[in-house]
N, C-alpha and C positions, 0 to 999 in steps of 0.2 A: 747317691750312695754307690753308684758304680764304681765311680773311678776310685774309690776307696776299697771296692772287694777287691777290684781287678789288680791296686796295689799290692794289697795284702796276699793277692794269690802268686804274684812274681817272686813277693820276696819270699813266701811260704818254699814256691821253685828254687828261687836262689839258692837258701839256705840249707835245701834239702838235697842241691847237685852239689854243693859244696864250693858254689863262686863266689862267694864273699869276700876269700881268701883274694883275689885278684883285686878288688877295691882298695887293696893298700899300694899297688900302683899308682895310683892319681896320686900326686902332689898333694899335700896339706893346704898349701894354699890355694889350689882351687875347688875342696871342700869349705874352706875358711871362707873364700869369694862370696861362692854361692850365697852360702848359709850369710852372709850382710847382704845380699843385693834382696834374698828374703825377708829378710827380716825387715830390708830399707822398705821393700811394696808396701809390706802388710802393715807397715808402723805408717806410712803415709797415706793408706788409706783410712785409719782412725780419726785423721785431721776433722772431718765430720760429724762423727759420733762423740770427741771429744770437746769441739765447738760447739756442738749442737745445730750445725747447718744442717738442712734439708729443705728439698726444691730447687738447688743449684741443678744449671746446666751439665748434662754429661758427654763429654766428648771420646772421639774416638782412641786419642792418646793418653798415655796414665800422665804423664807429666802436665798436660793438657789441665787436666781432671784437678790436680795439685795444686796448679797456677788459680784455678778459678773459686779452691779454696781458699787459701791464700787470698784474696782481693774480694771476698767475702766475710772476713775475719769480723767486718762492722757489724754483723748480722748475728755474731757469737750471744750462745745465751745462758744466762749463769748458771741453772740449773745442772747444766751438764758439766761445766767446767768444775764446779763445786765437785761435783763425783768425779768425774775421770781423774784431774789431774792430784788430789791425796790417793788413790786408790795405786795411783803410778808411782809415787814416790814411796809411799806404805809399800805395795810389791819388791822395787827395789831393796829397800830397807830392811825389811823379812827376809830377802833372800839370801842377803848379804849373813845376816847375825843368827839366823835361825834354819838353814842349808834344807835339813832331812823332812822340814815339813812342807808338804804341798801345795803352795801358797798358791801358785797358777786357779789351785781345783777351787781353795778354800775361800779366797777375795772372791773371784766374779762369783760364787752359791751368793757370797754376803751382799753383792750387790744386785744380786736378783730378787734378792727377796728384799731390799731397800725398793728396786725399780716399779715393783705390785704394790707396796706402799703408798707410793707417791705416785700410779698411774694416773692419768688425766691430766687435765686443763685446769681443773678448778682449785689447785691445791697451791699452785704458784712456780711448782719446780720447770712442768713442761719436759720432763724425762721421755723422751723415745725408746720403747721396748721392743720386742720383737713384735707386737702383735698391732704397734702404729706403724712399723717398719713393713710389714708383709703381710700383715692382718690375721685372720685364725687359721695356725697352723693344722695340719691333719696329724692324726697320729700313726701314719702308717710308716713304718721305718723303711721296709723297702718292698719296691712293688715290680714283679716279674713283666717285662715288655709284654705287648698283645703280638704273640706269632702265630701262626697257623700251626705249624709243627709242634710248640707246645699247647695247644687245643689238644688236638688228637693224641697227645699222648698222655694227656690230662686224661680222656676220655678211654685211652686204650687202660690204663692204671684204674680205674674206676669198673673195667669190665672185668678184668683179674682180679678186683678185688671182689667183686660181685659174684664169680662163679666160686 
């Protein structure tokens, strides 16, 4: 969760010295760029969650990583294919015809509460959730580093509020 405050507090900075305004400098297209060479990562790293592979080798390259799905495709399991790939073309679809509703929010709540459904082995799907993926989450959203400095001012804070 760091690097998500720390984002949020540049641009809180940005927007508050007022240099947003210079971001219409950059070229369109290399906003455009970016935003596909993002979207190309994030959509190919799905190739797994979408196939249902897991236990493949991971290497140090993402294209690496790509190829070895790809030549793993025999190992695809229907369970996952059955969800992912209408869930993708539904998203599409909605997006398309139905613009102002949230479909990003609204599809994955519907297929998380499908994925608790059909948890396990025994039921035939073989669905991967978060919790065969990473096991039992915590609930702690975010947790202050162990520093010396904030020790003692934990502790200076606790004596002020004490006297």
């Amino acid at each position: 969760p760091w690097i998500a405050i720390f984002s949020g507090i540049i641009c809180f900075i940005v927007v508050n010295l007022g240099l947003q305004k210079y971001c219409l400098f950059m070229p369109k297209s290399v906003f455009e760029g970016f935003t596909l060479a993002v979207a190309l990562i994030i959509g190919l790293k799905q190739i797994n969650y979408a196939f249902g592979l897991h236990g493949l080798d991971k290497h140090e390259h993402f294209i690496e990583n790509v190829y070895e799905s790809l030549k793993n495709l025999d190992k695809a399991e229907w369970g996952s294919m059955v969800l992912f790939f209408p869930q993708v073309v539904a998203l599409y679809g909605l997006l398309m015809y139905v613009p102002k509703v949230p479909w990003m929010i609204v599809i994955p709540l519907l297929t998380i509460i499908f994925g608790y459904a059909f948890e396990g082995d025994d039921n035939g799907w073989n669905l991967p959730t978060l919790k065969t993926e990473f096991g039992v989450l915590s609930n702690v959203v975010a947790e202050l580093p162990k520093m010396k400095a904030l020790e003692e001012c934990d502790n200076i804070v606790g004596l002020v509020v004490a006297s």
